[in-house]
N, C-alpha and C positions, 0 to 999 in steps of 0.2 A: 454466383456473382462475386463474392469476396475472393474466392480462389483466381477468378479471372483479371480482380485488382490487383491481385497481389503476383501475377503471375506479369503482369504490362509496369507495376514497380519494378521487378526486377528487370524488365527490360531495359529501361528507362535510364537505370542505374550500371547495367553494364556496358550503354553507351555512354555515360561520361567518364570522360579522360582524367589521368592521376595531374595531368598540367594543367587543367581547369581547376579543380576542388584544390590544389597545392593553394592557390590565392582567396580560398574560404577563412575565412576567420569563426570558432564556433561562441558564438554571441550570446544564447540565450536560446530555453526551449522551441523557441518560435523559428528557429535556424536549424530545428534538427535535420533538416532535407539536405542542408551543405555540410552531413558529417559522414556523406558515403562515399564510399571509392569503390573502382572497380575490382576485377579481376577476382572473386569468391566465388565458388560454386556452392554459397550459402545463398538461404532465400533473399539474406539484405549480408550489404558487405561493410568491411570492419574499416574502422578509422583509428586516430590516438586517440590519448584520454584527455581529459577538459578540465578545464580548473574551477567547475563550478561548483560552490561551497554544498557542504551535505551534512546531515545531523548526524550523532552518533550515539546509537540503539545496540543493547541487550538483546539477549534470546527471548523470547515472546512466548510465554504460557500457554499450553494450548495447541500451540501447532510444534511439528518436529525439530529437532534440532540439527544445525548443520551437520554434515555425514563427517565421519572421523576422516581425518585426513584431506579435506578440502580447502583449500587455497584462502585465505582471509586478503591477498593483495589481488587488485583486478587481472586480468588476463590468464593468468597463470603460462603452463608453455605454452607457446603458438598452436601445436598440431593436437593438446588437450583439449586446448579451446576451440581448436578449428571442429573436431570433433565433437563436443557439447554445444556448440551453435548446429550445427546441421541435427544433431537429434531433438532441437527444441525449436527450430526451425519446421522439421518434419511432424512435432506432437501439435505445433502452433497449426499447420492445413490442416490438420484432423481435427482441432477442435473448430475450427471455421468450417467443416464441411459436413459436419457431424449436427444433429437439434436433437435428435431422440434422448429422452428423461437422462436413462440409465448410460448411455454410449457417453453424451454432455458430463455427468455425473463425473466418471471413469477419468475424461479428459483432466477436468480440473483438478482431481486429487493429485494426479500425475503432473500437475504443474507446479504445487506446492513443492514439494521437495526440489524439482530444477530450482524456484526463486531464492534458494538459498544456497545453489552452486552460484547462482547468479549474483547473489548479494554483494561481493565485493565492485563487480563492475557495477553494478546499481547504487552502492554506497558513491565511486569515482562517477558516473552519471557518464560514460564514455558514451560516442558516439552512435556507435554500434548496437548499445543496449537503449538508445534513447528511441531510436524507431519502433525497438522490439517492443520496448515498454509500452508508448503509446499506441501501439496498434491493441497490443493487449486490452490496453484500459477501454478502446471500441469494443470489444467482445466482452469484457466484463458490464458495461455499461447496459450492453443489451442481456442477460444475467440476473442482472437487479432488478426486470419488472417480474420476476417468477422465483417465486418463495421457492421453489425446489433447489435451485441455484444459489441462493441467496449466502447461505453460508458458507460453500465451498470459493466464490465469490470477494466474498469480503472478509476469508483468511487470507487471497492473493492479495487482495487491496494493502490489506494493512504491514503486510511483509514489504509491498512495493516501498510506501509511505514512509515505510521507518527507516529504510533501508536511503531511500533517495533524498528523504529531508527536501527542507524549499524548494529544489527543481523538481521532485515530483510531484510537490503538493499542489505546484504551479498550474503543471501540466493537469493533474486531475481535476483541479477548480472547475473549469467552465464544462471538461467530460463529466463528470459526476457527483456535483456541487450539489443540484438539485435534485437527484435520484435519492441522491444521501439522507437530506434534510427530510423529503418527502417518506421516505421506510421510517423515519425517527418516530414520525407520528401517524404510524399504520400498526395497527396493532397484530397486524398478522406476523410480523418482524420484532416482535417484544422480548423474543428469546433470542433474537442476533446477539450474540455477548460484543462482536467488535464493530456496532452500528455506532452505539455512543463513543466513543474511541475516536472514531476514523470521523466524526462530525465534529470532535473537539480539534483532532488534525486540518480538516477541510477547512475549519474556522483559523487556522495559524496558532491555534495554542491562546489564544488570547483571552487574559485572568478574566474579564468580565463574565465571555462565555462559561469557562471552565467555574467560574464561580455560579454561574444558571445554571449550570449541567446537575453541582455537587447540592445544591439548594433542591430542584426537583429531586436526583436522586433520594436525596434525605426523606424528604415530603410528601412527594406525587407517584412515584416510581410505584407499582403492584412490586408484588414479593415478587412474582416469578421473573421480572427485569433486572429488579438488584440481587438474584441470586446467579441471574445469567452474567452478567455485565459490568455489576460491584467490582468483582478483583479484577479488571480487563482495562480499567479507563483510561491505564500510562502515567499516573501520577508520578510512580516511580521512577521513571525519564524525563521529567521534566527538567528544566535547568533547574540551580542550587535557588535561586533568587525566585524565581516564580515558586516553584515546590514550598519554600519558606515560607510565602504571600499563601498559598492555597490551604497550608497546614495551619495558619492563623485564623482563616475564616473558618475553616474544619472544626476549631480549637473553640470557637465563638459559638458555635453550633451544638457542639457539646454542651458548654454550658446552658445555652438556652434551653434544649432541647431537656437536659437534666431537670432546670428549675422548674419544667414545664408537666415533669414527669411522664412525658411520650418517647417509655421506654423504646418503643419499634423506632423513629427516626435517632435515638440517643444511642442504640447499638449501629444502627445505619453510619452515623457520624464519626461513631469513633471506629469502624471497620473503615473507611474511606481515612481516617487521618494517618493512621495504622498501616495503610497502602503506600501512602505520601512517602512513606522513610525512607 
C-alpha cells in the first residue's frame, strides 16, 4: 500500500509543470506539496532552497560522525546529489516494504549515516528534503509503538530535530508529539537515552519543561534512566541565556540537595550542571 502511495506521488508530481510551481511561494511546512518540480527520475523531485530559519547543532554523542569529506553546505554538486537522492530514495521503498524484526532493523541503521549526508540540506530545510523528511517521520511514527525499533528510531529523530530546528520540530509536533510523551512514561522505554531529549525538543526547549525534566531527573529517575539519558539531554546546545537560567536552577539543586545530604540526587545535580557547560 505505501509503495503504491508513493508510486501515484510521483505521478502526480511529474504531471505538474515547471510554469505552474514557478508562481509557488514556499510558506511554511504546511506548503511542502508546492516545493516539487518536475523532470527527476528521483522518487520526489528537487526544488531551491528556502529561507526558513534552522538551529544550529554539534555532533551528537552516540551516533556516528559525519563521513570525512562530506559536504556541510546543502546540495553539494547536482549529479552527487542527484546520485545520493536516488540511493536514499531506493533504501526509503525498502524500508516501507520491508516489517520483518531483522530486514526493519538493517534498514534503519542504513538510514542513520545517510541523515548525516543529509544534514546540511535538512539544517537549509530545502524543498526537496522537506517531503523526504516527512514521509520519513510517517515510518518512524509507526516504529515508536515497537520497542524493537525504538532506538534505532529515535537516533533518526533526534539527528532530524537538530539538524532542522523549528521547521522540523513543527513538522514532528502533531506526527509524534504524542508517541513521545506516551514512551516517556512506559517503562519498557526507560533505557531510550534520547527519549528525554527529543521530549524537551517536542516541548520547544521551554525553561519550565526543561526545569521538570532536570527536577525528576535529580529525584524520580531509576538509576538505569539517568545512566542511559543523563549525558544525552542537549543542555549543551542550548542557547547562552537559557543554558545560564538552567545551570542556576542545577546550581539551586546542589545546594539543596547537599544540605539535604541525598548524596544520589547531589552527584545527579551536579553531573547535569556539569553537562550544561
Amino acid at each position: 500500500m505505501a509503495i503504491d502511495i508513493t508510486c501515484s506521488v510521483l505521478k502526480i508530481l511529474n504531471a505538474i509543470g515547471e510554469g505552474l510551481m514557478a508562481s509557488f511561494a514556499i510558506i511554511s511546512m504546511h506548503s511542502y506539496s508546492s516545493d516539487f518540480l518536475p523532470g527527476d527520475n528521483n522518487l520526489f523531485t528537487r526544488t531551491k532552497g528556502s529561507s526558513a530559519s534552522v538551529g544550529e547543532v554539534g555532533a551528537l554523542p552516540g551516533v556516528p560522525k559525519r563521513r570525512r569529506g562530506a559536504s556541510s553546505k546543502p546540495g553539494g554538486k547536482p549529479a552527487e546529489k542527484e546520485r545520493f537522492m536516488r540511493r536514499y530514495d531506493r533504501l526509503f521503498a525498502e524500508m516501507q516494504s520491508l516489517h520483518g524484526p531483522r530486514s526493519r532493523m538493517e534498514i534503519l541503521e542504513k538510514m542513520k549515516p545517510m541523515m548525516y549526508e543529509l544534514s546540511p540540506d535538512i539544517r537549509a530545510w530545502t524543498g526537496d528534503v522537506r517531503i523526504r523528511i516527512y514521509l520519513l517521520m510517517q515510518e518512524i511514527a509507526k516504529d515508536l509503538d515497537n520497542p524493537t525499533y525504538a532506538r534505532a528510531s529515535l537516533g533518526l529523530l533526534v539527528l532530524i530535530l537538530s539538524n532542522g530546528g523549528n521547521s522540523a520540530v513543527e513538522m514532528a509536533r502533531p506526527i509524534l508529539g504524542e508517541k513521545i510523551q506516551a514512551m516517556h512514561g512506559d517503562a519498557r522505554y526507560e533505557s531510550e537515552r534520547f527519549l528525554p531529549r527529543l521530549l524537551l525538543m517536542l516541548d520547544g526547549l521551554d525553561s519550565q519543561h526543561i526545569e521538570k525534566l532536570a527536577g525528576e531527573a535529580i529525584h524520580t529517575w531509576s538509576d538505569d534512566r539517568f545512566r542511559a539519558s543523563g549525558d544525552f539531554l542537549g543542555l549543551e546546545v542550548l542557547e547562552k541565556g537559557l543554558r545560564n537560567r538552567v545551570k542556576g536552577i542545577l546550581g539551586g539543586e546542589i545546594a539543596k540537595t547537599g544540605n539535604a545530604k541525598d548524596m544520589t540526587a547531589l552527584n545527579r545535580a551536579v553531573e547535569l550542571y556539569h553537562a550544561a557547560k
